[in-house]
N, C-alpha and C positions, 0 to 999 in steps of 0.2 A: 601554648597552643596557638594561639592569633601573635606573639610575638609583643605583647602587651606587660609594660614592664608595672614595677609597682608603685613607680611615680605618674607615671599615664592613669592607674589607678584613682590615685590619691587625688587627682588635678579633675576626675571625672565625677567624683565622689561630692569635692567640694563647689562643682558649678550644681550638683544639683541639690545641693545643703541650698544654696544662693536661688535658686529658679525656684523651687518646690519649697521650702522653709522648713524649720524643724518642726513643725507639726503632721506634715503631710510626708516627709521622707520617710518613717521607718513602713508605711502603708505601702510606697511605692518602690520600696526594696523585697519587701512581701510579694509584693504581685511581679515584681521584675527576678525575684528568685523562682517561684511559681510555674514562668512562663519557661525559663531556662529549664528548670526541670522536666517539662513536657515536651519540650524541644530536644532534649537529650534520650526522653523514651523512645519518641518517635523515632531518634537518628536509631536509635537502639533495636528496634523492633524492625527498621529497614533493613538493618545491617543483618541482624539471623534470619529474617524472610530471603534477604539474598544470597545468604550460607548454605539455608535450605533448598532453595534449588539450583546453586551450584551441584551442589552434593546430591541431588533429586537427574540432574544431569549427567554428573559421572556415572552415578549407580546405571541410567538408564543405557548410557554407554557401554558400559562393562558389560549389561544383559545383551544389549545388540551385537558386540563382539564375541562372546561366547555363544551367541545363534547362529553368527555368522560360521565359528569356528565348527559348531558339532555338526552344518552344512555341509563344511568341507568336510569332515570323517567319514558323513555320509557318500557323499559324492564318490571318494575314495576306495569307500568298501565297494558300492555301484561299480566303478572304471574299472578298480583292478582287483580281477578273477584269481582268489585262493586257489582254484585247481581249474583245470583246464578242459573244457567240455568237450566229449570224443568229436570225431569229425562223422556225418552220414555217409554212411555205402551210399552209395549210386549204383542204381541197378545197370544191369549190362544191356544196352540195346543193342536191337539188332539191325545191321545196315541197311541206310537208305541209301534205294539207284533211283537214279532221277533218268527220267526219259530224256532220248537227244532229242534237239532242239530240229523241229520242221525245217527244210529247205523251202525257200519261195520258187517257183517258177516264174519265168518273165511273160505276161502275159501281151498278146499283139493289140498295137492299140495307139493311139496317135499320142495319145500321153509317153514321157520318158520312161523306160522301164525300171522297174526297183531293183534296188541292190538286194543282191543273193545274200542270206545270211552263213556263214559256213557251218555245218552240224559240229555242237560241240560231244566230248564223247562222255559218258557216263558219271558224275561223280559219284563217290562211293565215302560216305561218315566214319568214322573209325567207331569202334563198336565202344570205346568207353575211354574217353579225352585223358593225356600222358598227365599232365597238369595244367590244369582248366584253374585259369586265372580268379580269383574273386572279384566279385565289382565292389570297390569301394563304395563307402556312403553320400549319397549324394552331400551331404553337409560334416564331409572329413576334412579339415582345414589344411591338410599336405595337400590335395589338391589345387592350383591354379583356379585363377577363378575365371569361369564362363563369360563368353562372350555371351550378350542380349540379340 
């Protein structure tokens, strides 16, 4: 594990036969196994706490991804129409004449006289447009984007 051979052991064993003496060593391999062993639960109990929310993570994952997914089926059925909605009649109107536009007279006067405007002649609506354009949506993304 630490790369601790069995003569490292042995060399460690015996300074502390010599520091501690034979009375007080087999107490102090007691509490020095004791303390290893807690040290080892502990590493123990870190290590599946961190397994556990790895895997608390995935899972949590996996749900957000399949939220994300059944979003997009939604969206999908939303966007794109199983059958196709008829289009409305439009009813038939009836033509609009617009009156011609007044002539001005020049009237006498020390000021310059105004420009005549020429009469224009009647326009006349067609009673029911050939194919009358749709207006996109203002927020359809094929369109160019607006100057401010």
């Amino acid at each position: 594990m630490f790369g601790i051979s069995f003569s490292e052991l042995l060399l460690v064993g015996l300074v502390a036969l010599l520091v501690l003496g034979p009375e007080r060593l087999p107490g102090a391999a007691r509490t020095a196994g004791l303390w290893v062993g807690r040290l080892k639960r502990s590493f123990n109990a870190i290590k599946q706490e961190v397994e556990r929310e790895i895997g608390a993570d995935e899972i949590r994952r996996q749900l957000h991804n399949e939220h994300i997914l059944s979003l997009e089926q939604e969206a999908r059925k939303i966007f794109t129409p199983t059958q196709q909605e008829p289009t409305p009649v439009q009813p038939v109107a009836e033509p609009t004449i617009h009156a011609p536009t007044p002539v001005v007279e020049p009237a006498i006067s020390a000021e310059p006289a105004p420009v005549a405007t020429p009469a224009v002649p009647p326009l006349v609506e067609p009673a029911t447009p050939a194919a009358a354009p749709i207006a996109p949506a203002p927020h359809d993304p094929t369109l160019p984007p607006r100057a401010p």
